[in-house]
N, CA, C and O atoms as CSV, one atom per row, in Angstrom:
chain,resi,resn,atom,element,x,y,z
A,1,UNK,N,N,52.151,-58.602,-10.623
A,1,UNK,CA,C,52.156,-59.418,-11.821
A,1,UNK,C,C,51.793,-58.534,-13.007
A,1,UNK,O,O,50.873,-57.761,-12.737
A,2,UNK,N,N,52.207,-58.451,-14.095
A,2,UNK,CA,C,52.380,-57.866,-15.172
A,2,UNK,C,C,51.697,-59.006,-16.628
A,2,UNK,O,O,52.090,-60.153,-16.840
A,3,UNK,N,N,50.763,-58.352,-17.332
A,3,UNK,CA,C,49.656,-59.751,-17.878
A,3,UNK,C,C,49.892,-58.828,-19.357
A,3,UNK,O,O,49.727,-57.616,-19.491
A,4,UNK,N,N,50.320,-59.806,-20.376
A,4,UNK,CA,C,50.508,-59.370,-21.437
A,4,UNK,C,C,49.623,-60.068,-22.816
A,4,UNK,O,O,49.353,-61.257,-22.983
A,5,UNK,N,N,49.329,-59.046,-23.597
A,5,UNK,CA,C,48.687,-59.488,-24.764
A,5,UNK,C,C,48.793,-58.582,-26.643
A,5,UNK,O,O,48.818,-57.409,-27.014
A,6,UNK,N,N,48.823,-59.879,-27.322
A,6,UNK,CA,C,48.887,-59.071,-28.539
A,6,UNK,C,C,48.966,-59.506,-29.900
A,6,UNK,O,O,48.731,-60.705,-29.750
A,7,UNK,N,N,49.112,-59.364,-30.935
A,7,UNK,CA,C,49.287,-59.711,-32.145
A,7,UNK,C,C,50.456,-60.196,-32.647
A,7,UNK,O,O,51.541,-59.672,-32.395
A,8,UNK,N,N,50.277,-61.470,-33.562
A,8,UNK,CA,C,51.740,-62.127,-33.831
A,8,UNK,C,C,51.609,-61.603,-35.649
A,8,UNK,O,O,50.837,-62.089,-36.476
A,9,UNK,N,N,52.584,-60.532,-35.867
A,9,UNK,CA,C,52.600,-59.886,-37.113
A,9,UNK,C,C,53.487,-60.567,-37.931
A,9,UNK,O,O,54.488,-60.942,-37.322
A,10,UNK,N,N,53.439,-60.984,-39.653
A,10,UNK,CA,C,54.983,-60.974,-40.252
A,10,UNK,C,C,54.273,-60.093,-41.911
A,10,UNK,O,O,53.368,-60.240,-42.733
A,11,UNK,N,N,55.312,-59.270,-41.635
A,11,UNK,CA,C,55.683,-58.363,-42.532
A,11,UNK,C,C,53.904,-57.529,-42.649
A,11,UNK,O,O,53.056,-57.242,-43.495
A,12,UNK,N,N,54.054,-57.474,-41.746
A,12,UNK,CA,C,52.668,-56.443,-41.973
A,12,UNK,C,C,51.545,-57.380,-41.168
A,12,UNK,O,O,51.033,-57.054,-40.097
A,13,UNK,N,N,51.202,-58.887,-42.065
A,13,UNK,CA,C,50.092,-59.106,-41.784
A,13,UNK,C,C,49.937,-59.963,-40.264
A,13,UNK,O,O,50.861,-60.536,-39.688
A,14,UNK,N,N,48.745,-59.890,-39.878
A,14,UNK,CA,C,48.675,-61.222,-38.511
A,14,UNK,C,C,48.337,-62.454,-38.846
A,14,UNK,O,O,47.441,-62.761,-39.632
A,15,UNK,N,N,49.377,-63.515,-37.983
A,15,UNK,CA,C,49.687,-64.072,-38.294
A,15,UNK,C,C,49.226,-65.672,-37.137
A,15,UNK,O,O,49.207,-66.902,-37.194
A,16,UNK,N,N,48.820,-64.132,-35.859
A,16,UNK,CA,C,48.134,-65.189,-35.027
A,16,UNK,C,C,48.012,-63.842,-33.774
A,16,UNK,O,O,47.793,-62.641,-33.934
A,17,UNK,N,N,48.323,-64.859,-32.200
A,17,UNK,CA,C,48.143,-64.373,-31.155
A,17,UNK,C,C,48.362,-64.545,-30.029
A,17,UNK,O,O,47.782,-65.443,-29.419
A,18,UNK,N,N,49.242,-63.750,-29.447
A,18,UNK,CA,C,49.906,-64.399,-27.871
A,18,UNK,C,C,49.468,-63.907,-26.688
A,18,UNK,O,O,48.629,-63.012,-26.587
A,19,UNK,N,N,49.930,-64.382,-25.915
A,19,UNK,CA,C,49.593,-63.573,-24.498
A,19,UNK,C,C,50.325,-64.255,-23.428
A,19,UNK,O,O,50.625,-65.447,-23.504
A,20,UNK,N,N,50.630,-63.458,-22.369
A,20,UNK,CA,C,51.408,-64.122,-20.680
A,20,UNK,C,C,51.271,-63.727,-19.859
A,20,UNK,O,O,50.120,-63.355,-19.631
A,21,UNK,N,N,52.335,-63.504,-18.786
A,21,UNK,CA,C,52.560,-62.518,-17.975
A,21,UNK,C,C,53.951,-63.263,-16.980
A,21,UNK,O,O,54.430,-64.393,-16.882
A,22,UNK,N,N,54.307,-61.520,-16.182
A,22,UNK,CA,C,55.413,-62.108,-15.635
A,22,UNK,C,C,55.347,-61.972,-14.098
A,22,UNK,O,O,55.495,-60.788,-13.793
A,23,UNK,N,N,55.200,-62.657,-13.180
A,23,UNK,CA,C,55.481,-62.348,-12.118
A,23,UNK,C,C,56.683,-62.170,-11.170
A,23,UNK,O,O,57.661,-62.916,-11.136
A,24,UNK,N,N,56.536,-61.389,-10.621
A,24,UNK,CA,C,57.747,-61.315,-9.773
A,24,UNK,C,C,58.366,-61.894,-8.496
A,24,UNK,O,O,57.886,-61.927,-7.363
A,25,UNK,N,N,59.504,-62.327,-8.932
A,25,UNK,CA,C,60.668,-63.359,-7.844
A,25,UNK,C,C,61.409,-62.629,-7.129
A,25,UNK,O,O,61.736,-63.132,-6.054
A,26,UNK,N,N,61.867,-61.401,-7.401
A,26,UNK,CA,C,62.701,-60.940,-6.897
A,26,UNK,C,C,63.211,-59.857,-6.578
A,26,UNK,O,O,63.720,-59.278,-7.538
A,27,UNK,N,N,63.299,-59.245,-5.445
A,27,UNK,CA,C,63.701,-57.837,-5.718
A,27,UNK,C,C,65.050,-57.518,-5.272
A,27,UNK,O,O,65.573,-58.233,-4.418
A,28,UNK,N,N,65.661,-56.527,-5.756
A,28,UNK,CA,C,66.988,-55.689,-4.835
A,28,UNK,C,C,67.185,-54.779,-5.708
A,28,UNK,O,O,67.290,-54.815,-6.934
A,29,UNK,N,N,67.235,-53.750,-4.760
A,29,UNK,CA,C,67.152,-52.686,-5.079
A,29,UNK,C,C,66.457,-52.102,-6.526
A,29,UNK,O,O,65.257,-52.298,-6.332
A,30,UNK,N,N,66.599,-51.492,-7.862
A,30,UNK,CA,C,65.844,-51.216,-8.530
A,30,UNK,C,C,65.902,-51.851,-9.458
A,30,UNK,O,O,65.634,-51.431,-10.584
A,31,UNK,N,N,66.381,-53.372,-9.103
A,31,UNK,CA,C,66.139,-54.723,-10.006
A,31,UNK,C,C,65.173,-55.180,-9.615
A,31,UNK,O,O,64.912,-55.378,-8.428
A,32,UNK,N,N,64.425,-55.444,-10.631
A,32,UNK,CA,C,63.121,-56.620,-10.390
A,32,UNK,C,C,63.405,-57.617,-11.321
A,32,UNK,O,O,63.871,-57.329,-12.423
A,33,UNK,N,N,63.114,-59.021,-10.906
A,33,UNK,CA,C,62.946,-60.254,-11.579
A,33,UNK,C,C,62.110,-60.928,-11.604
A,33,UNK,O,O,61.628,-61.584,-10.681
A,34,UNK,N,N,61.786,-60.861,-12.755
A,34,UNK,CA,C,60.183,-61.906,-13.046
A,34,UNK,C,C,60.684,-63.030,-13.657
A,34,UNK,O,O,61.827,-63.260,-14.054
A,35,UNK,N,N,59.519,-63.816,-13.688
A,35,UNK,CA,C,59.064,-65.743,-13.974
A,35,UNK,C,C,58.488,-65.285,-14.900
A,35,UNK,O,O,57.442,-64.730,-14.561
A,36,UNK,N,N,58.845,-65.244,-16.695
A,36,UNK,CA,C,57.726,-65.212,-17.564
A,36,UNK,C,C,57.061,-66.464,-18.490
A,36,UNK,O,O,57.716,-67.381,-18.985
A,37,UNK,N,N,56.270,-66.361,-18.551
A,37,UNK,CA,C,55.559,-67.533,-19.512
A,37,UNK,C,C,54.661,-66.808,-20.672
A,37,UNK,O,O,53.804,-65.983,-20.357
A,38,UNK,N,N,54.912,-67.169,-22.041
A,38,UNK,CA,C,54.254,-66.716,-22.736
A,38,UNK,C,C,53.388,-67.785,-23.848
A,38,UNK,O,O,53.963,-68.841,-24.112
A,39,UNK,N,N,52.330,-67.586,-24.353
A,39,UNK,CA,C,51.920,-68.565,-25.552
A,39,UNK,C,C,51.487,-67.869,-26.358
A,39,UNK,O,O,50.608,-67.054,-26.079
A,40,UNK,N,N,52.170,-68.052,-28.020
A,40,UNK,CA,C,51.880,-67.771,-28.902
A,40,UNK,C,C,51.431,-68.414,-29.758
A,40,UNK,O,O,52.113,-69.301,-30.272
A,41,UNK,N,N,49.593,-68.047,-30.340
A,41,UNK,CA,C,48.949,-68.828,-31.175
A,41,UNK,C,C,49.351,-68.789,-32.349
A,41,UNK,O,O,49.707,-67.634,-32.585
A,42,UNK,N,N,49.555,-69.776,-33.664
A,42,UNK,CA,C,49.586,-69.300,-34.881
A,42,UNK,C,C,48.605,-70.180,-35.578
A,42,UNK,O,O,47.771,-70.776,-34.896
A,43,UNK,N,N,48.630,-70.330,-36.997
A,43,UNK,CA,C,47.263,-71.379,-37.976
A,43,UNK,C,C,48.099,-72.767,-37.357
A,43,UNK,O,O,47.396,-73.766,-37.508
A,44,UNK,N,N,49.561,-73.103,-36.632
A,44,UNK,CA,C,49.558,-74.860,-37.541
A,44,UNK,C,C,49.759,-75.095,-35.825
A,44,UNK,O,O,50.300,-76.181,-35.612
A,45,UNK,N,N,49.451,-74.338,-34.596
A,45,UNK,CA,C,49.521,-74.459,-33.339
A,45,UNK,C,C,50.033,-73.943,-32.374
A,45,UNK,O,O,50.761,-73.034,-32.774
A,46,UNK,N,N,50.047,-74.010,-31.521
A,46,UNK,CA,C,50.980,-72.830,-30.558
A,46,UNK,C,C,52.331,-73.068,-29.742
A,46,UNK,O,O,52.929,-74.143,-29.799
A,47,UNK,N,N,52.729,-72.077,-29.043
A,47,UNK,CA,C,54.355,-72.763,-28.676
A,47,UNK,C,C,54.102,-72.017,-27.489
A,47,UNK,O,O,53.177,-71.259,-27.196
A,48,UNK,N,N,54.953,-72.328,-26.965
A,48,UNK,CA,C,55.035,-72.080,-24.797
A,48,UNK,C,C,56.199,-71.695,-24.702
A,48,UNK,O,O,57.049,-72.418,-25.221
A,49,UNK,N,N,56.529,-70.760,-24.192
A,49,UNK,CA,C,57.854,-70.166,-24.086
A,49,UNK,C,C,58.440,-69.660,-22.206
A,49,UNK,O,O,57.407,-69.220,-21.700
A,50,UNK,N,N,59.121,-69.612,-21.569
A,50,UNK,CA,C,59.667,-68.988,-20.489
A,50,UNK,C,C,60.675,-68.820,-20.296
A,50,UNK,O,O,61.418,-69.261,-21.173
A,51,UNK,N,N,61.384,-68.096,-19.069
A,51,UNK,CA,C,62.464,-67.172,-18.778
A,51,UNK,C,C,62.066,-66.605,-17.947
A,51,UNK,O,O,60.901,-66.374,-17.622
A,52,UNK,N,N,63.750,-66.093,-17.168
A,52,UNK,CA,C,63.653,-65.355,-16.250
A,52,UNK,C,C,63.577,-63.401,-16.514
A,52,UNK,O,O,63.194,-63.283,-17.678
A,53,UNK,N,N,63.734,-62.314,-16.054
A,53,UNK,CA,C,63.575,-61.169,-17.058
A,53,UNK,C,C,63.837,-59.772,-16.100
A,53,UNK,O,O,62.823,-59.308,-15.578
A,54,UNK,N,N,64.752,-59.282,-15.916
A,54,UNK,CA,C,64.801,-58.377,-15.480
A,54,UNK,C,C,64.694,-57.290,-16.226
A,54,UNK,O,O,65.240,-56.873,-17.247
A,55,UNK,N,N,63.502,-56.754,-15.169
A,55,UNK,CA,C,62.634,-55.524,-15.652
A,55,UNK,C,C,63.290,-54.066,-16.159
A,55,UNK,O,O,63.977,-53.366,-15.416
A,56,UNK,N,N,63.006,-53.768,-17.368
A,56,UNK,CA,C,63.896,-52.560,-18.239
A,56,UNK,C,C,64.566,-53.423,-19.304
A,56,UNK,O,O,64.374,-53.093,-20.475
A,57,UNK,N,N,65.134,-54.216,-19.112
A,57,UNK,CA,C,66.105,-54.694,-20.242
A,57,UNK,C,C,65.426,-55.149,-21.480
A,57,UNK,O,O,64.428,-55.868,-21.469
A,58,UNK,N,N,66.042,-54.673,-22.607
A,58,UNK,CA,C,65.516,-54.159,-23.859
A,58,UNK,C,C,65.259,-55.460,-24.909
A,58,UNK,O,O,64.419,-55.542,-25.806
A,59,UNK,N,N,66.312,-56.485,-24.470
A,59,UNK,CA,C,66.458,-57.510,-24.833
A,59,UNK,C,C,65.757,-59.007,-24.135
A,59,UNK,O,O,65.365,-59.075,-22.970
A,60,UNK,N,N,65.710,-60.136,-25.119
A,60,UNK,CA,C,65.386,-61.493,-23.663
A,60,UNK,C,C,65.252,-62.606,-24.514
A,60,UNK,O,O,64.660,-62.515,-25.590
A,61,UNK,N,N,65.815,-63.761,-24.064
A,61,UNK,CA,C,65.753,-64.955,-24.679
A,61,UNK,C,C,65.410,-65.525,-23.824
A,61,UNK,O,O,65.830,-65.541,-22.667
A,62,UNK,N,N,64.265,-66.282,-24.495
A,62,UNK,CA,C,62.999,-67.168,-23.851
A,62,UNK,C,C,63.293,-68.680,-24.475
A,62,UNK,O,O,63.137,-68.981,-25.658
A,63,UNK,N,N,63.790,-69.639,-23.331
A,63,UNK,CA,C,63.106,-71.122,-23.972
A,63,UNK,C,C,62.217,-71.064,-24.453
A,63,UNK,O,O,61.523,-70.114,-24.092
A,64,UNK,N,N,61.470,-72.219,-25.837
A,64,UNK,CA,C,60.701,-72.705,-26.474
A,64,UNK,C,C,60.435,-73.915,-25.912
A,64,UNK,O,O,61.054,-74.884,-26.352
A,65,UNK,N,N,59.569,-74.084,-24.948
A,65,UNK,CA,C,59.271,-75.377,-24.019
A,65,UNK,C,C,58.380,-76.216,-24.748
A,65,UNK,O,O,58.110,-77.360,-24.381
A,66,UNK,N,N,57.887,-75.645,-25.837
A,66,UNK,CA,C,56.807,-77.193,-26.226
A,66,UNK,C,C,55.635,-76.417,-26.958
A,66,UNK,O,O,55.883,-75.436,-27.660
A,67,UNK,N,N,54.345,-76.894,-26.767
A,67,UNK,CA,C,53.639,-76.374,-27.954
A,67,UNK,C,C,52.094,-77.391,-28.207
A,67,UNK,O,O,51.704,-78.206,-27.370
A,68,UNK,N,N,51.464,-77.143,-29.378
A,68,UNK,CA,C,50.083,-78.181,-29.875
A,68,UNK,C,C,50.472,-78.232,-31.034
A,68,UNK,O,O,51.436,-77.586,-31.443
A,69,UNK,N,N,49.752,-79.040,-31.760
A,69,UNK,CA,C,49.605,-79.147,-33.267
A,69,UNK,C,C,50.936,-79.274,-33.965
A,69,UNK,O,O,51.790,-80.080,-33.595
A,70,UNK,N,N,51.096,-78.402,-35.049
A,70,UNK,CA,C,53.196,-78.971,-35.545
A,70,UNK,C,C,54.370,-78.458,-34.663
A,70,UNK,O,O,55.546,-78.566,-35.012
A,71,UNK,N,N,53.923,-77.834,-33.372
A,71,UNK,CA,C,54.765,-77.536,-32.494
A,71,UNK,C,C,55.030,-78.154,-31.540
A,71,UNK,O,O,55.862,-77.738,-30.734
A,72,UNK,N,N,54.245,-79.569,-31.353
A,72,UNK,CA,C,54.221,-80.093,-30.025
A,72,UNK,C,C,55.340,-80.562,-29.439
A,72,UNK,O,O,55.281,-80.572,-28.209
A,73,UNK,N,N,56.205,-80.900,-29.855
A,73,UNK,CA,C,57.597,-81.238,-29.779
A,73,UNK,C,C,58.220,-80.059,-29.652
A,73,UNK,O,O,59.200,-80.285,-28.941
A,74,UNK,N,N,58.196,-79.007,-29.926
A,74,UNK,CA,C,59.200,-77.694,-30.412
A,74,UNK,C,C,60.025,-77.624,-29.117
A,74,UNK,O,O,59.510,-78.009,-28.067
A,75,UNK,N,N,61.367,-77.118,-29.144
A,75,UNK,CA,C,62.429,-76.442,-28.504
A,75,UNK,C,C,63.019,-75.350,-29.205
A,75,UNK,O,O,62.959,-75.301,-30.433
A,76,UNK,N,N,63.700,-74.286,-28.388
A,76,UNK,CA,C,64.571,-73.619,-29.524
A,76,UNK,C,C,64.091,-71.858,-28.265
A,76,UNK,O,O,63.365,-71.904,-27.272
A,77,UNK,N,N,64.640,-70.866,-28.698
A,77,UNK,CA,C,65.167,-69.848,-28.360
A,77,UNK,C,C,63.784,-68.894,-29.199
A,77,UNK,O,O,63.411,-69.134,-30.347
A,78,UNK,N,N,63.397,-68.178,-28.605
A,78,UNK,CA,C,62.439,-66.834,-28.811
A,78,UNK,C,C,63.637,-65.469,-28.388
A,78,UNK,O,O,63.700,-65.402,-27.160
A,79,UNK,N,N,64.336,-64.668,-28.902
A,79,UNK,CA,C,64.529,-63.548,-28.676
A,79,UNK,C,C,63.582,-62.164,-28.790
A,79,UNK,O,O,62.993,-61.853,-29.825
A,80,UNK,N,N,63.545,-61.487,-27.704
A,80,UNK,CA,C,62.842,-60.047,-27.994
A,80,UNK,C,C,63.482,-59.595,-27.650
A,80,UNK,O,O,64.366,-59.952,-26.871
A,81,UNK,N,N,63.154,-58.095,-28.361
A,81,UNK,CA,C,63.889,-57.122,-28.284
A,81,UNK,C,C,62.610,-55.501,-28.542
A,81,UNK,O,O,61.652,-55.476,-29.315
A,82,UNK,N,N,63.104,-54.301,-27.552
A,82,UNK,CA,C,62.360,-53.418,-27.551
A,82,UNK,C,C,61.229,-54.217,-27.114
A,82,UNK,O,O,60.322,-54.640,-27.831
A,83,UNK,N,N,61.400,-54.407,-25.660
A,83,UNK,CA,C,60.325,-54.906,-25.013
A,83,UNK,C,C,59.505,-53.556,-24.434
A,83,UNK,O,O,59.889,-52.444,-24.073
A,84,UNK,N,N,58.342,-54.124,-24.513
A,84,UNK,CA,C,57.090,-52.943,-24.138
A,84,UNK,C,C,56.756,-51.414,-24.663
A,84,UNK,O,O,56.193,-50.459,-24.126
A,85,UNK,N,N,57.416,-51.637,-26.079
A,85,UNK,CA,C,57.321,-50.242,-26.834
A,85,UNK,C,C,56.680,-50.321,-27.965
A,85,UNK,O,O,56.278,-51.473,-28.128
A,86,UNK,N,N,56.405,-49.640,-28.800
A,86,UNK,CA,C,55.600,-49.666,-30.230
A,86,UNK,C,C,56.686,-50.822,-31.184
A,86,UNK,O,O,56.364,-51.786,-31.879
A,87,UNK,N,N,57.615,-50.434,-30.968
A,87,UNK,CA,C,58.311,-51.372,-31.969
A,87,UNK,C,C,58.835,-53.038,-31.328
A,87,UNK,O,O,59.298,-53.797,-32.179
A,88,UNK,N,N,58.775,-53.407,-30.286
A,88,UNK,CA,C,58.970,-54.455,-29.837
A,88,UNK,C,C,58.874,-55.613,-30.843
A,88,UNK,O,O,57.841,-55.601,-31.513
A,89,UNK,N,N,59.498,-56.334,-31.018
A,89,UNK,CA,C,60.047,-57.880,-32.293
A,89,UNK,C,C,60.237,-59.262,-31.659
A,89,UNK,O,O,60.724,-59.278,-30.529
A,90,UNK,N,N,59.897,-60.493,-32.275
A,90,UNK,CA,C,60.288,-61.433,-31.810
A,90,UNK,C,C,61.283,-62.464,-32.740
A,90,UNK,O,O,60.886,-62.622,-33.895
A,91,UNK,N,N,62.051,-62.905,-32.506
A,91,UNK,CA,C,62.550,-64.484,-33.709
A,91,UNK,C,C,62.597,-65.193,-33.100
A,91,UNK,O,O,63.189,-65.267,-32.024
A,92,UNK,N,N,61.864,-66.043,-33.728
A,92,UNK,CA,C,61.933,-67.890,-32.976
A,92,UNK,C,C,62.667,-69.003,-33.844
A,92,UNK,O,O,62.310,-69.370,-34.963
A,93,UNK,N,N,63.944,-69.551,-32.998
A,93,UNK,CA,C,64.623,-70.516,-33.834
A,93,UNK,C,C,63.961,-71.718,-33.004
A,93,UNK,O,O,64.172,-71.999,-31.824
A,94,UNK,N,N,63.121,-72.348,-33.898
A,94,UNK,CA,C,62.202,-73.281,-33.561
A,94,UNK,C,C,63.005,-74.816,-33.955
A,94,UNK,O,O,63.170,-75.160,-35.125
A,95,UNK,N,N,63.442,-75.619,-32.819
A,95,UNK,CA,C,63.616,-77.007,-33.107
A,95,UNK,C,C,62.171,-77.762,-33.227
A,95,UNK,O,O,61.186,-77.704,-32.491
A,96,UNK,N,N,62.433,-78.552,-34.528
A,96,UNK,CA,C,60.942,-79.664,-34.491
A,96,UNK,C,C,61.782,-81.029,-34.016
A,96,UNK,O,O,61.186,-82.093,-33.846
């Protein structure tokens, strides 16, 4: 299992704070597939995100499963990209 944590930045400043991890479903050969779940805190509440994720790939779109506070309802798509490097990014097209 692979346990992740870190800062939710925009344009410099923080903006909040997430954290997850992914465990692994699956193997063959020098594919691995993980179960990820992530939650990211911000000031107006947080959002819950998962996906499936094979390990290396640079890219990943994560359901937006739900949330607290003005997110509690939320749906919608999290993309990352430059996963697990200094520059790693997120966009969230957030349904309310």
């Amino acid at each position: 299992m692979d346990v992740y944590s870190g800062t939710a930045l925009k344009e410099g400043n923080s903006v909040g704070r997430g954290g997850g991890s992914c465990q692994v479903i699956h193997m063959k050969g020098d594919d691995i597939t993980s179960q990820c779940l992530i939650t990211m805190e911000v000031e107006q509440g947080s959002l819950t995100m998962q996906s499936l994720w094979t390990k290396g790939t640079a890219s990943l779109d994560m359901a937006i499963t739900g949330g607290t506070g003005a997110y509690r309802s939320a749906r919608g798509i999290a993309r990352f990209w430059d996963i697990a490097t200094p520059n790693e990014r997120v966009r969230l097209e957030i349904l309310r």
